[in-house]
N, C-alpha and C positions, 0 to 999 in steps of 0.2 A: 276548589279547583281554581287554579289562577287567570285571571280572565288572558286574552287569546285576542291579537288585530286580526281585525276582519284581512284574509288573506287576499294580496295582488289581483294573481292568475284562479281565472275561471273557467270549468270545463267548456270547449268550443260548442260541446254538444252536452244538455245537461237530462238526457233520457235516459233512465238508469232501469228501466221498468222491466221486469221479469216476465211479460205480454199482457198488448205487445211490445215486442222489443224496439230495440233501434232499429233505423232503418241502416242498410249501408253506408261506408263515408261517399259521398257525394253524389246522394239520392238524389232524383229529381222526377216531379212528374212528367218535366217532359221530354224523358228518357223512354218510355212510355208508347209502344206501338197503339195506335186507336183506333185501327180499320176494320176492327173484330167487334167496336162496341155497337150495340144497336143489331146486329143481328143475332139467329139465333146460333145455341151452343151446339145445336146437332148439323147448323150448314157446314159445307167444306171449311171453312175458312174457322169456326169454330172448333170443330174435330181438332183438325189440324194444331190452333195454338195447344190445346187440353192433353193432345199429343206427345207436343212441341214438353211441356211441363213435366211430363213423364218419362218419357226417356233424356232430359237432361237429369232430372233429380237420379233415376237410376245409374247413371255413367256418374255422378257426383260422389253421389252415396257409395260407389262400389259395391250394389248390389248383384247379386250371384246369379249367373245364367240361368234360367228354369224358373226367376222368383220374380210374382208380380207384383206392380205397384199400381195401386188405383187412387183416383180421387175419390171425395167421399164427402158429403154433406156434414156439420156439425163440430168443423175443427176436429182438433186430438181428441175429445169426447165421444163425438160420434163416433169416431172411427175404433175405437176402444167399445164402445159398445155394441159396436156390430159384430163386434170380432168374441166377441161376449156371448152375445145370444144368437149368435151362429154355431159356434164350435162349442160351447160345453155342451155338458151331460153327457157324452160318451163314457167319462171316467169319472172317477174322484179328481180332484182341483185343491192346489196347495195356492193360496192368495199371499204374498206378503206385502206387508204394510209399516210403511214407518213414516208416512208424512201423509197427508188429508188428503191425495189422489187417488195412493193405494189404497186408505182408509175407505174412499168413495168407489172403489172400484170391487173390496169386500162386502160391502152394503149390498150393490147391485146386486153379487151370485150368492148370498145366505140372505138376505129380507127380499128381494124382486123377486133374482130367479127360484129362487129358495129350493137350492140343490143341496140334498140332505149329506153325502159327501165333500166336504166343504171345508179345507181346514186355514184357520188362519194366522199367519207366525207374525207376531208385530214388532214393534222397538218402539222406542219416545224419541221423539227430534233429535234430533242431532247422533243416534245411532242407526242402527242395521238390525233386523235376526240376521239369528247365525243361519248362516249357507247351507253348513252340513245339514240343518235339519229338513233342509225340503225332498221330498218325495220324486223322483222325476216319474215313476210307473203311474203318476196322476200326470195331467195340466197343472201347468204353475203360471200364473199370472204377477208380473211384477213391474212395476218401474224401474227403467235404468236410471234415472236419475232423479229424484226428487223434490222437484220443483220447492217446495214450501220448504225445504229441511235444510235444504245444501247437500242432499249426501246420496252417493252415487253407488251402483253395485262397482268392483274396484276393478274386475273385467269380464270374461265369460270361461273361465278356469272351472269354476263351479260347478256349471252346467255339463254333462256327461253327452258325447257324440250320441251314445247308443241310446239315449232316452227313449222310453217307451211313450210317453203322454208328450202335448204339446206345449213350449213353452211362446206365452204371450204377452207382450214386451212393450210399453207405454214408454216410449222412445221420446216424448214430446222437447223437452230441454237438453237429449242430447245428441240426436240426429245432428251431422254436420260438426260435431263438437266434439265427440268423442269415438272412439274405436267402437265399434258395435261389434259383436264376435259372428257375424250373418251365417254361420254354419252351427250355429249355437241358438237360431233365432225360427222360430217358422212364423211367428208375427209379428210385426215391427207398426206400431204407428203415433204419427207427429204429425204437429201443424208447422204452417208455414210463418207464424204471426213469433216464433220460437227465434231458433238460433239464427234463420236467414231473412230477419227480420220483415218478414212479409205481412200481409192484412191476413183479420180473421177470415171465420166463417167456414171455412172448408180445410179437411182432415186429410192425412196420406195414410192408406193401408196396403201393409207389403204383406203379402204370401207367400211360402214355402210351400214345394210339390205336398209335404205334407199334409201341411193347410189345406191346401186344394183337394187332397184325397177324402181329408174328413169330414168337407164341404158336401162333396158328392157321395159321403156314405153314410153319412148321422143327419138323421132325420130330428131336430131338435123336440121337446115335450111340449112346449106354449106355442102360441099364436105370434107370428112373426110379422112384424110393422112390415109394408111396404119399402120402407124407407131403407132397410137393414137386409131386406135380399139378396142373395149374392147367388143363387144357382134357379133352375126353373127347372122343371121334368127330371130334378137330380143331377143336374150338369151346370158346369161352372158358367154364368154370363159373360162369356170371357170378353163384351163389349166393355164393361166397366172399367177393364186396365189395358185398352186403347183409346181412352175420351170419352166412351160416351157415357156418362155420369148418371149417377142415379136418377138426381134430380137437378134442377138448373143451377148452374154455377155463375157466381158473376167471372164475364171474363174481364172488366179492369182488373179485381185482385187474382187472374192469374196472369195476366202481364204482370203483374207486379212482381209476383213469384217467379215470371221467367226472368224478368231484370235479374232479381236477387240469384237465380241462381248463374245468371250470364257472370255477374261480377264474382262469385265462387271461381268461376273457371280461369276467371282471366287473372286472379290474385296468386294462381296456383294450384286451384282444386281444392280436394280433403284435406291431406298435407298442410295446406297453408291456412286454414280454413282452424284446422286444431292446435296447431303451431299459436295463432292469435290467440284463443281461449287460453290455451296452456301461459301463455305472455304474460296475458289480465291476471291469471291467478296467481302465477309470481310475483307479479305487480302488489297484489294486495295484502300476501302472505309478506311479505318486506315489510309493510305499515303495521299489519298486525302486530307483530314482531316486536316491533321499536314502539308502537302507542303506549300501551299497557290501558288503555281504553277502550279495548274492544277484543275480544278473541272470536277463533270461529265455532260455532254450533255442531259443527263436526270433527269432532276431539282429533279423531284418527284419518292423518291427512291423506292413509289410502283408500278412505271414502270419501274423500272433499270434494266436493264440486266445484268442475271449473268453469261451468256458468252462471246457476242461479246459487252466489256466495251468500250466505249465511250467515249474519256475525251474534255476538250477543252481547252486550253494552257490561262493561268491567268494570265502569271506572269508581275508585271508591264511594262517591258520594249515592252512586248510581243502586252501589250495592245493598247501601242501608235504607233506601225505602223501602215500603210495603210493596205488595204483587200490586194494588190497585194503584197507587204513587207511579211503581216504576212505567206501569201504562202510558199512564198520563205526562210521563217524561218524555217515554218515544214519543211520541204523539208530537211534542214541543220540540225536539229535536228535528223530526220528517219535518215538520211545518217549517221551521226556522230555515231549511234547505229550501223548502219551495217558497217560500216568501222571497228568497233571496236570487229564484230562479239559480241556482248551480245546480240541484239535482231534485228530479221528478219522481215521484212513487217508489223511496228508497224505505219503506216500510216494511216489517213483515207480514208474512200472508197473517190473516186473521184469528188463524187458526193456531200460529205458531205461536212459541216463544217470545216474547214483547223485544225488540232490536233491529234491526234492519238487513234488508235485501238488497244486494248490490247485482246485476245484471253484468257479467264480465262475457258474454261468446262473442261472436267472431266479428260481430259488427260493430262494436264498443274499442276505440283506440285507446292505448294504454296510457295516452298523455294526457286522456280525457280523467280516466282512472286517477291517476297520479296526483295532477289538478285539483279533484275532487277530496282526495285522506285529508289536507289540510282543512278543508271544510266544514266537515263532519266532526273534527278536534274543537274549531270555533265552536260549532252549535253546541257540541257538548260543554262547554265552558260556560254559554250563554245559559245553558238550561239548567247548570248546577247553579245558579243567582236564586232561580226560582225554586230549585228542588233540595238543597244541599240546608241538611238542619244546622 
């Protein structure tokens, strides 16, 4: 590969990380209300902001009249888990899996909860299972979008109004970013650390009347954590999707959350919010295109993801190392980006396919993006010195 000058122009912002993510363009801490910290989350003034969180994300989101939204201890995990070991075991459960969340979230209900009806439809990176095979007269548990893979269900056509079972929806990389189908959906949940580039630690979980009815008539099989409670006496806590959280929340990171979502509104709302996503991913399908150094991990670009992009390393020399070589390329590539500070934790998840992760949602500028292809051509150039027989 011919060697490559180190390029001019450098991304302004070189956070490329798939969470957390970027923060909005012209974050600041002290943007930042403070008259909430130091006391507690259940005084007026507490309530109020954890509120204030809840009913903006729901007006953001365009979630459906009748459906709730709660905060929730434990990020997108928790909030996936609760929703886990609250609602199954009513029915049989179709899991699909194609990248290491769904993977971890069929582990949970066949080895944890170990519900003998239990089926699991998988793919390998950078695909899908097929749609038509899921069951809806069970629960279907799925991600809409894929964090580790790139690759996205393509919308909610799939899923049947009249479903009998409930389906449950690990929304974490595409809340804010993608079309949700929320009449297609009775559980939705994501973090904040994801597309509206918030801090960890705490999960949003949305319900459907459905949700709620199953809550209050399925009595689960195991022993239920404290932590994962959502009804008492058989009735819904309906405290938890007004503010008052399970357990203690910090409120700096939901100031922060209410920043991020003040700046959604004022850029446009959802609309503008997917519009950017949608930008980034043009953005990078252009380089892909023209490099011949890189293509993406998800062949069929009406599952591509348009936030956490996916690529896989093409370039000849790239092709003819061993699985354990081409490791240790990425590896030398990621480095070569962060030594040179342009782009931070642009590696794949651990679990993936050895190439890199590009963070493209709403909070990531496309001139940041753009900035960055040249870059990535450099390191690769650099890295074939060392790897290229």
């Amino acid at each position: 590969m011919t060697a490559i000058a180190k390029p001019a122009t450098r991304p302004a912002n070189p956070n490329f990380s798939s969470g957390p993510c970027a923060k909005r363009p012209g974050y600041s801490l002290a943007a930042l209300a403070t008259d909430c910290l130091g006391r507690s989350h259940r005084a007026k003034i507490g309530k109020a902001r954890l509120k204030e969180a809840i009913d903006r994300s729901k007006a953001l989101l365009g979630v459906p009249e009748g459906y709730l939204l709660g905060i929730v201890p434990a990020s997108d995990t928790g909030a996936v888990e609760m929703a886990l070991w609250s609602l199954l075991g009513a029915r049989g459960v179709d899991v699909l899996a194609w990248e290491s969340f769904g993977s971890g979230w069929a582990t949970d209900i066949v080895k944890q909860l170990k519900l003998k009806d239990a089926r699991v439809l998988e793919a390998p990176y950078g695909e899908i299972p097929d749609l038509k095979q899921v069951d809806f007269s069970r629960d279907v548990v799925f991600t809409w979008n894929g964090t580790t893979s790139g690759v996205c269900v393509p919308n909610g056509d799939w899923i049947p109004a009249d479903r009998a079972g409930l389906t449950i929806c690990d929304a974490t990389s595409a809340a804010f970013a993608m079309d949700l189908a929320w009449d297609k959906l009775d559980v939705v949940t994501y973090s904040w650390q994801k597309v509206m580039g918030g801090e960890g630690a705490h999960g949003v979980l949305i319900l459907s009347p459905r949700a709620v009815a199953r809550l209050e008539s399925h009595a689960p099989a195991w022993p239920m954590p404290k932590i994962f409670r959502m009804t008492k006496g058989g009735k819904l806590i309906a405290g938890i999707f007004e503010g008052e959280t399970i357990n203690t929340p910090s409120m700096l990171v939901v100031e922060d959350a209410i920043d991020g979502l003040k700046w959604g509104e004022a850029i446009g709302g959802l609309p503008a919010l997917i519009g950017r996503s949608k930008a980034n991913l043009a953005a990078v399908a252009a380089w892909v295109e023209a490099s011949g150094n890189v293509a993406f991990l998800a062949a069929d670009p009406a599952v591509r993801s348009s936030t956490s992009v996916c690529l896989r390393i093409t370039a000849p020399w790239f092709a003819k190392l061993s699985a354990e070589a081409q490791a240790k390329a990425q590896k030398a590539v990621v480095g070569l980006l962060d030594k040179e500070g342009v782009a931070y934790d642009l590696g794949a998840y651990r679990d993936a396919p050895p190439g890199l992760r590009i963070w493209a949602g709403a909070t990531v500028e496309t001139a940041d993006l753009e900035a960055l292809f040249p870059w990535i051509e450099w390191a690769l150039a650099e890295a074939a010195k060392d790897f290229a027989a």
